[in-house]
N, CA, C and O atoms as a GROMACS GRO file, in nm:
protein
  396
    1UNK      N    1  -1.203   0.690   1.000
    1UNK     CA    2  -1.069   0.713   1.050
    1UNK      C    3  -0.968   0.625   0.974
    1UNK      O    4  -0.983   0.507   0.943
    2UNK      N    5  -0.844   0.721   0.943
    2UNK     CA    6  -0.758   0.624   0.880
    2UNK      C    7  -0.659   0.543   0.949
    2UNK      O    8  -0.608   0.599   1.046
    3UNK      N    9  -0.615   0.416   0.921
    3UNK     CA   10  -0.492   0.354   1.045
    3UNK      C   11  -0.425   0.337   0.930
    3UNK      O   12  -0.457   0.294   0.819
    4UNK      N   13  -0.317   0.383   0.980
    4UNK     CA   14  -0.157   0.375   0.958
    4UNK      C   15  -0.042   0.238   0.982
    4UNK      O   16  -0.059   0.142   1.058
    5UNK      N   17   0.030   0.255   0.928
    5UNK     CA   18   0.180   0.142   0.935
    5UNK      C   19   0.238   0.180   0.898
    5UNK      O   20   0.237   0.217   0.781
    6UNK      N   21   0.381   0.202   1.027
    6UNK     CA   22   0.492   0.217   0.973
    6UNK      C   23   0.531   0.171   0.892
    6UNK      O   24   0.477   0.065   0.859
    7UNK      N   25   0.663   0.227   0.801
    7UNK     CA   26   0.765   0.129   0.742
    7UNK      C   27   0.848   0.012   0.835
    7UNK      O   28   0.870  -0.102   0.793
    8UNK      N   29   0.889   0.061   0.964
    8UNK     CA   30   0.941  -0.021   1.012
    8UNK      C   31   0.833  -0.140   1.054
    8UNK      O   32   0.861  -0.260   1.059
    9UNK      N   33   0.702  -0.079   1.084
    9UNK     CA   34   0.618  -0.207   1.134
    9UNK      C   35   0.558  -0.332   1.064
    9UNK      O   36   0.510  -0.436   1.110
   10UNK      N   37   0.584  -0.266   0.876
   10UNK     CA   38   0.557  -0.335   0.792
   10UNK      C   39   0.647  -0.438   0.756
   10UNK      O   40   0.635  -0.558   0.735
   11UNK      N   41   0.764  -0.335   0.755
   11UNK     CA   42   0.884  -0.455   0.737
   11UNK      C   43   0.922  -0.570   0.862
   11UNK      O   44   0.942  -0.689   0.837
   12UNK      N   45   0.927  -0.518   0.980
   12UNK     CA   46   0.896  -0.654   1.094
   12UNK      C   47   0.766  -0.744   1.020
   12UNK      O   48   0.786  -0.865   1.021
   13UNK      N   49   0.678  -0.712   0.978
   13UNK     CA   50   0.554  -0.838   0.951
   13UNK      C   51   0.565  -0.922   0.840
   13UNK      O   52   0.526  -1.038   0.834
   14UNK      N   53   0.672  -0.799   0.670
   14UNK     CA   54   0.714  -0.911   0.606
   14UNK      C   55   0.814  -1.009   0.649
   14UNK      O   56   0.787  -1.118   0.600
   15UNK      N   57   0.938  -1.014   0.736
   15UNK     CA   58   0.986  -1.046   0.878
   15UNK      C   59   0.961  -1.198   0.867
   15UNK      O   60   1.009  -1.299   0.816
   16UNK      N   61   0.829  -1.146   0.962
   16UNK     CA   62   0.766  -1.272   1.019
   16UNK      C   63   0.680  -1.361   0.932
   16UNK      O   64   0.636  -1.471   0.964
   17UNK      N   65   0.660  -1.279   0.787
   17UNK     CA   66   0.557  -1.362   0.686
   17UNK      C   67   0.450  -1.382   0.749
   17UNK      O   68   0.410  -1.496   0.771
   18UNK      N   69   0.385  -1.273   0.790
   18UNK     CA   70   0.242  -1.211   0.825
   18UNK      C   71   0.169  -1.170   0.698
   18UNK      O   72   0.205  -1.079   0.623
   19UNK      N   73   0.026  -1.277   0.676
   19UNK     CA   74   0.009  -1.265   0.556
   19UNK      C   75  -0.100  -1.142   0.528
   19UNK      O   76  -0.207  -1.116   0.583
   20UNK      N   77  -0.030  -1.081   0.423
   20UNK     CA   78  -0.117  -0.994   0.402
   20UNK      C   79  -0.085  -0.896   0.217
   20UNK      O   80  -0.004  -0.925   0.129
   21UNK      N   81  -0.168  -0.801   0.221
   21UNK     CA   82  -0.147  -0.749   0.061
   21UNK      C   83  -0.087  -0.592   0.104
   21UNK      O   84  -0.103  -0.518   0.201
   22UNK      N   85  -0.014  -0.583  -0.020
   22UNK     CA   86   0.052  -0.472  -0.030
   22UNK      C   87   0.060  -0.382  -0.178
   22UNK      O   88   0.142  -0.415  -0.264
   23UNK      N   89  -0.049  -0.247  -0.201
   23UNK     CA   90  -0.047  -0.209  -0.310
   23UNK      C   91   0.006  -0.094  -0.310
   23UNK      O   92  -0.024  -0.009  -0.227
   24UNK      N   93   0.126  -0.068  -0.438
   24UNK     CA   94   0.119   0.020  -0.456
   24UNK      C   95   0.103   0.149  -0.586
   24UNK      O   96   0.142   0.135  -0.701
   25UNK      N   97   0.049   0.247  -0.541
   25UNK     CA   98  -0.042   0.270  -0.613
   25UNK      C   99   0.021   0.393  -0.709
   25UNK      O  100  -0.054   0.462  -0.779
   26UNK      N  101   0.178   0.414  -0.706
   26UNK     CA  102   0.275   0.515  -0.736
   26UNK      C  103   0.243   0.543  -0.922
   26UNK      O  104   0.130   0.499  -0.948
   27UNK      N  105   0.284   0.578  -0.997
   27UNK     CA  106   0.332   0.547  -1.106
   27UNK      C  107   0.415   0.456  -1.193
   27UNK      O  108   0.491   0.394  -1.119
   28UNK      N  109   0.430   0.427  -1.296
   28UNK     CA  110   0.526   0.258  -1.380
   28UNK      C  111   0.640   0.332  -1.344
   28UNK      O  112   0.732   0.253  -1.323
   29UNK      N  113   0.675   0.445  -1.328
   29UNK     CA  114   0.817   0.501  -1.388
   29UNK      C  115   0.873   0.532  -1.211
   29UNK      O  116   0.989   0.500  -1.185
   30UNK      N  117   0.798   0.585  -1.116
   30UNK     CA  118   0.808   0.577  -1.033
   30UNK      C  119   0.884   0.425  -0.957
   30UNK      O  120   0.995   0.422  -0.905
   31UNK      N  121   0.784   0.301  -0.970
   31UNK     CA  122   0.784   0.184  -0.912
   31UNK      C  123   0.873   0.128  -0.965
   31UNK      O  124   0.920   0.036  -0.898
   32UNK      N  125   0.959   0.163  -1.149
   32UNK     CA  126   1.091   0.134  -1.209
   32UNK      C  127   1.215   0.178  -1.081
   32UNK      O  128   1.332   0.139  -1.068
   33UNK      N  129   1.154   0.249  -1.020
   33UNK     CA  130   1.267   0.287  -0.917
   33UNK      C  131   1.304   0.198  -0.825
   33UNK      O  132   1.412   0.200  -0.766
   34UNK      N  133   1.201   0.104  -0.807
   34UNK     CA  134   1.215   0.017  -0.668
   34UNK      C  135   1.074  -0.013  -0.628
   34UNK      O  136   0.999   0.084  -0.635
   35UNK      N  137   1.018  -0.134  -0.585
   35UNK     CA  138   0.933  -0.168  -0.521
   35UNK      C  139   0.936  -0.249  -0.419
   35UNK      O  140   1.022  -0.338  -0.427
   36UNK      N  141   0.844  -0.247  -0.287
   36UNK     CA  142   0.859  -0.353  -0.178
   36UNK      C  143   0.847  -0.487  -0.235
   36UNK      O  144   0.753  -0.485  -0.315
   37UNK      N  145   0.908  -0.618  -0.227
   37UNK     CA  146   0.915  -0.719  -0.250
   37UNK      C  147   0.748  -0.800  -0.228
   37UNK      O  148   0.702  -0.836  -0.120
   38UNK      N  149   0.686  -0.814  -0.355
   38UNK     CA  150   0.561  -0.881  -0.310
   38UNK      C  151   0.467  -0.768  -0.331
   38UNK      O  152   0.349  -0.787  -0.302
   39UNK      N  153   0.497  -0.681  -0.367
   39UNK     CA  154   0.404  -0.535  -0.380
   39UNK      C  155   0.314  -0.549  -0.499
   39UNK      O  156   0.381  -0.563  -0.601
   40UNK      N  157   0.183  -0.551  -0.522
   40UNK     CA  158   0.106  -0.525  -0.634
   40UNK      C  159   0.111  -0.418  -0.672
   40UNK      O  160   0.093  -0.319  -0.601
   41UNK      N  161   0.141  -0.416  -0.802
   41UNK     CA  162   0.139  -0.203  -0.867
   41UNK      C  163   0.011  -0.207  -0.947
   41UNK      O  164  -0.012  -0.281  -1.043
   42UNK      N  165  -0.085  -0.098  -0.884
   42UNK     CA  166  -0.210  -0.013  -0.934
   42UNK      C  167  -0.190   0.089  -0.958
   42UNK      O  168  -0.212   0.139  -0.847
   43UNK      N  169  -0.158   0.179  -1.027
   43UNK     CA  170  -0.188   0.311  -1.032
   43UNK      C  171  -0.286   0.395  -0.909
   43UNK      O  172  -0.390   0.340  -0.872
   44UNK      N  173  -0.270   0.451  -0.885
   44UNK     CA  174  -0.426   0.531  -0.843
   44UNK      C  175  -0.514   0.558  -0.929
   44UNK      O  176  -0.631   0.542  -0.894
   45UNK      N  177  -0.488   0.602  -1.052
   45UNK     CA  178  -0.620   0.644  -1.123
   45UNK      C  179  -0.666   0.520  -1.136
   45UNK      O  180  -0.787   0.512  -1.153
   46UNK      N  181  -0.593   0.402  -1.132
   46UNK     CA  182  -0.671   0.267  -1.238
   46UNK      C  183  -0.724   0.167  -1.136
   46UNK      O  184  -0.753   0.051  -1.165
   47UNK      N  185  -0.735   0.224  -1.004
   47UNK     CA  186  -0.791   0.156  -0.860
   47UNK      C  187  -0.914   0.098  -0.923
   47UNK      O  188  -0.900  -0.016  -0.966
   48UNK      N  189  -1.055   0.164  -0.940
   48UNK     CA  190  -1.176   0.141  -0.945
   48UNK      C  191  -1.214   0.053  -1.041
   48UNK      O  192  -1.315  -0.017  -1.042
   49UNK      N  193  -1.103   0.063  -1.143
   49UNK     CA  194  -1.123  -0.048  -1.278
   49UNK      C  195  -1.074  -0.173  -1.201
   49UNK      O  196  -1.146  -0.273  -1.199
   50UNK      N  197  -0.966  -0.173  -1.143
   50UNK     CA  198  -0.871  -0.308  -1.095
   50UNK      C  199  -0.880  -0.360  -0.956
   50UNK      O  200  -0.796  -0.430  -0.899
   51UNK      N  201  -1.000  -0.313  -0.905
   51UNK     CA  202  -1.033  -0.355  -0.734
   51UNK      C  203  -1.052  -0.512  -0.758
   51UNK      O  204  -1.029  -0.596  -0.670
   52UNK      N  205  -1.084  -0.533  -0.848
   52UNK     CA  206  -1.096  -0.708  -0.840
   52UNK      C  207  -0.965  -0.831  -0.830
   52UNK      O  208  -0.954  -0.951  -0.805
   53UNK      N  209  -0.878  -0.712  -0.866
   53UNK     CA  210  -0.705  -0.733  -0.869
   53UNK      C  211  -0.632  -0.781  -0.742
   53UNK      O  212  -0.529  -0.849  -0.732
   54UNK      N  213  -0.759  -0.695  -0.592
   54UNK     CA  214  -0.688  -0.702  -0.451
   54UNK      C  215  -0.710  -0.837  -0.425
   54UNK      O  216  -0.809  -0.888  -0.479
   55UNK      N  217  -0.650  -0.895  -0.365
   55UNK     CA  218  -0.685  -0.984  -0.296
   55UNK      C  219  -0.734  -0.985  -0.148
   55UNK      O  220  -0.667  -0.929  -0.061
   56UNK      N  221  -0.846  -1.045  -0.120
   56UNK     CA  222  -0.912  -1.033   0.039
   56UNK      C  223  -0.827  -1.040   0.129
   56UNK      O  224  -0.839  -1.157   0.164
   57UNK      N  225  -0.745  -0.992   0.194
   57UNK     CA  226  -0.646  -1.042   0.274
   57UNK      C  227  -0.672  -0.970   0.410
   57UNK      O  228  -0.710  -0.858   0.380
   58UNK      N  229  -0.669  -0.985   0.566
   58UNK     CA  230  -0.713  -0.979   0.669
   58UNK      C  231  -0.610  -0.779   0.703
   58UNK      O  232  -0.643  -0.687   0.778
   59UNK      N  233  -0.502  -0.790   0.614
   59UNK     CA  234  -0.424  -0.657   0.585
   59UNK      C  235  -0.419  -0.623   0.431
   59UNK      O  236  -0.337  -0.695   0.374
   60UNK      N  237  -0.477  -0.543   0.356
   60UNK     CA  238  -0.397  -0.459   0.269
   60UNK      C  239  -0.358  -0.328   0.300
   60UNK      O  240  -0.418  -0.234   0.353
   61UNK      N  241  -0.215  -0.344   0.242
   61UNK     CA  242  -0.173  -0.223   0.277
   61UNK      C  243  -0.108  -0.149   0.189
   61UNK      O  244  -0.005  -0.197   0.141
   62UNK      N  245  -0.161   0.014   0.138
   62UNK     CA  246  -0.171   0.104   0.076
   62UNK      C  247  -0.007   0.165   0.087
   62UNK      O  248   0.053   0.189   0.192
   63UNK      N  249   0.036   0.179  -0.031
   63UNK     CA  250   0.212   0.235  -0.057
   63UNK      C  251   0.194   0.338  -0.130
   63UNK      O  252   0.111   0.308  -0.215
   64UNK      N  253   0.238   0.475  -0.144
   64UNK     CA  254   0.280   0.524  -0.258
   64UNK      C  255   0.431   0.645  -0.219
   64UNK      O  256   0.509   0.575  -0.155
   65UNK      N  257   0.478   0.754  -0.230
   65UNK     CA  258   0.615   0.806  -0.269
   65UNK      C  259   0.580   0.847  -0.138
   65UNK      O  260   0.649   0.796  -0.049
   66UNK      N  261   0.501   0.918  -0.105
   66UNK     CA  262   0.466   1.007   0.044
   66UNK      C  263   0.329   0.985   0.135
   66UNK      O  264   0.309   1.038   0.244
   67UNK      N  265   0.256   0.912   0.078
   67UNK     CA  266   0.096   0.896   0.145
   67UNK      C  267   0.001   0.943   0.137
   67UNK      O  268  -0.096   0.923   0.210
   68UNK      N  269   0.012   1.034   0.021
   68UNK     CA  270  -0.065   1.151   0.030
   68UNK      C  271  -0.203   1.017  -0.088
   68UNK      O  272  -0.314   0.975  -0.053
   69UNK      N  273  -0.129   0.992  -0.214
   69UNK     CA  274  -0.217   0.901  -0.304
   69UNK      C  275  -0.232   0.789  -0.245
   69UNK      O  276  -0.330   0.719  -0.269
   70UNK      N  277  -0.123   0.746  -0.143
   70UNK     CA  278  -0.231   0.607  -0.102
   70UNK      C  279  -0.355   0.625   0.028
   70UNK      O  280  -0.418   0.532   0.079
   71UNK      N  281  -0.362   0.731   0.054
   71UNK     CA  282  -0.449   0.780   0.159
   71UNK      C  283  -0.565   0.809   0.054
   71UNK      O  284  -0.666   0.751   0.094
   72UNK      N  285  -0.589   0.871  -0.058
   72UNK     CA  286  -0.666   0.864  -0.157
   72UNK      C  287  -0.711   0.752  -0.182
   72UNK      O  288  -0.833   0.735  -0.174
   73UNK      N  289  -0.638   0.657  -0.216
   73UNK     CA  290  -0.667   0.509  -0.280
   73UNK      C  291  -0.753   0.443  -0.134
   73UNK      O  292  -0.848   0.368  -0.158
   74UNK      N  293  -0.722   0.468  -0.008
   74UNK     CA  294  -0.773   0.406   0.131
   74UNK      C  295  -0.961   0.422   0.089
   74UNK      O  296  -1.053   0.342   0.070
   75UNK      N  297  -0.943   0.584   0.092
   75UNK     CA  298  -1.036   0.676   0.122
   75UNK      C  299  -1.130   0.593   0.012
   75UNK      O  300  -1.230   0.533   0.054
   76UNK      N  301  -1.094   0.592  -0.131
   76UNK     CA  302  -1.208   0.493  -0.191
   76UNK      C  303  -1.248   0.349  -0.171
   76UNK      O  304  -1.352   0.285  -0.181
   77UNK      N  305  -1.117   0.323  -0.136
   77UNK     CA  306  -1.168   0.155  -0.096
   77UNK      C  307  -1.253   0.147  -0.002
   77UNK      O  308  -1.359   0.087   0.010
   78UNK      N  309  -1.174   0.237   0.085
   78UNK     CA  310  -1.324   0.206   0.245
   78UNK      C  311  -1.445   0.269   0.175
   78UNK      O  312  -1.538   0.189   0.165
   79UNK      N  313  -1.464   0.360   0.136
   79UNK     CA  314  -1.594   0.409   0.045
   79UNK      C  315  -1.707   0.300   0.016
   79UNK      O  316  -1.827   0.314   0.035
   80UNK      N  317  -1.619   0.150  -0.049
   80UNK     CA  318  -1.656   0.036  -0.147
   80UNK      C  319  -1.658  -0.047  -0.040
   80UNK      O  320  -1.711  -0.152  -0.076
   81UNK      N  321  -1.616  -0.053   0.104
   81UNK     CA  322  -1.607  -0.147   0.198
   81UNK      C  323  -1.535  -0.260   0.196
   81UNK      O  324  -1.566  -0.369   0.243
   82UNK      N  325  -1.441  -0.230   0.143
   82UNK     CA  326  -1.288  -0.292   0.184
   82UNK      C  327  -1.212  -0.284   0.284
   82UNK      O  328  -1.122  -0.204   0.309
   83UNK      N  329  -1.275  -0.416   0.371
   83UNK     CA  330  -1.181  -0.410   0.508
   83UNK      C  331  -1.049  -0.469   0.483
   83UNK      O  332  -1.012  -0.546   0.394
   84UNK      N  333  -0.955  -0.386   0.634
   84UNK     CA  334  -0.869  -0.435   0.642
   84UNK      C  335  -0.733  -0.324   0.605
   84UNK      O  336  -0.618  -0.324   0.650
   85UNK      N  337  -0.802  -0.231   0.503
   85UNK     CA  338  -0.688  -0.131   0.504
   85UNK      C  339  -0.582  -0.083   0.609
   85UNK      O  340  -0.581  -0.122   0.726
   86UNK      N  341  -0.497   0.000   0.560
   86UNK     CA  342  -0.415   0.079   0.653
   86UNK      C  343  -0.301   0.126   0.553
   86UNK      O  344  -0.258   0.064   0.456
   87UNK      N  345  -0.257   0.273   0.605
   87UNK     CA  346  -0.150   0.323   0.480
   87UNK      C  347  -0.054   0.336   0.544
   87UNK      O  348  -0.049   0.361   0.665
   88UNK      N  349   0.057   0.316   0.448
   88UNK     CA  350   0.216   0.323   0.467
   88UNK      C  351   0.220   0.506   0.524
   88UNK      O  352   0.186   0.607   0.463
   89UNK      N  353   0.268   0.489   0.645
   89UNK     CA  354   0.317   0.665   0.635
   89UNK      C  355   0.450   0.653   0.630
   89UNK      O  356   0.533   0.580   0.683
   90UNK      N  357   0.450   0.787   0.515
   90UNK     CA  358   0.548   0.811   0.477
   90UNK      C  359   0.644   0.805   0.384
   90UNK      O  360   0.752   0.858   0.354
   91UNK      N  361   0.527   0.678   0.326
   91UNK     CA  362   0.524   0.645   0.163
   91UNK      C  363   0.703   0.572   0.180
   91UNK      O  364   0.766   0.540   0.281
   92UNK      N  365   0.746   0.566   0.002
   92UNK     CA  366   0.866   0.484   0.010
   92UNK      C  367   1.011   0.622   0.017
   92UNK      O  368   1.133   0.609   0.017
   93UNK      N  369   0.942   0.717   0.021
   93UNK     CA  370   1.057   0.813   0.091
   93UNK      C  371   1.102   0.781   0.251
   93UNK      O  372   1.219   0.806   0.282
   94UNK      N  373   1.011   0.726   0.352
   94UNK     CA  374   1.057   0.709   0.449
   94UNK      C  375   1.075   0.530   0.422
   94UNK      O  376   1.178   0.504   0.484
   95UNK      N  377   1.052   0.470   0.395
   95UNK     CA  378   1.070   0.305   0.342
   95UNK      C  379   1.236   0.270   0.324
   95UNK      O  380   1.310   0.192   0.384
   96UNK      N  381   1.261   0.372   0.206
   96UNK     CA  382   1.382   0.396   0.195
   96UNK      C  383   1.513   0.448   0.306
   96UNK      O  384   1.630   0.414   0.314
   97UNK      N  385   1.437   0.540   0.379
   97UNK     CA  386   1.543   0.540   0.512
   97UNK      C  387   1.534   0.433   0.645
   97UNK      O  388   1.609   0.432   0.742
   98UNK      N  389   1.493   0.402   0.636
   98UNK     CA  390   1.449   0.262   0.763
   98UNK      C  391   1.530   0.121   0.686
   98UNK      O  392   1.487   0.012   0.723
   99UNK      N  393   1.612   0.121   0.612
   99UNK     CA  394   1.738   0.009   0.578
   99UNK      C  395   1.821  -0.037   0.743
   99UNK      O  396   1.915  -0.116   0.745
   0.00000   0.00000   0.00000
């Protein structure tokens, strides 16, 4: 099963400096657009090469334009047994309206 985080629930936790990881997994040209502050950029295709990149953190949490690729990127990590996930719904199209 996948668990979810809002944008708004994410942004209350950077907030509070609730520590945790945040990847996202969009495209360079994409993430030239804007990224969450503190955000690691992976590609999706280049996940499996760069899993050593995540850091263990008690939250990572999966970003990309709509959710659709970071629900992909979830789906392999938990595969590999990476706890702790959860994906942005709604990607940074809804990120962007929650200002």
């Amino acid at each position: 099963m996948i668990e979810f985080i809002s944008p708004v629930e994410l942004k209350e936790k950077l907030k509070q400096e609730v520590k945790l990881t945040i990847i996202d997994v969009r495209e360079a040209e994409e993430v030239a657009e804007g990224i969450i502050p503190g955000a690691i950029h992976i590609p999706l295709a280049e996940i499996p090469q760069r899993m050593s990149e995540i850091p263990q953190t008690d939250e990572i949490i999966l970003v990309c334009r709509s959710g659709k690729r970071s629900q992909k990127a979830y789906e392999f990590l938990q595969s590999q047994g990476v706890p702790g996930l959860k994906n942005m719904s709604g990607g940074m199209l809804e990120w962007i309206q929650t200002d």
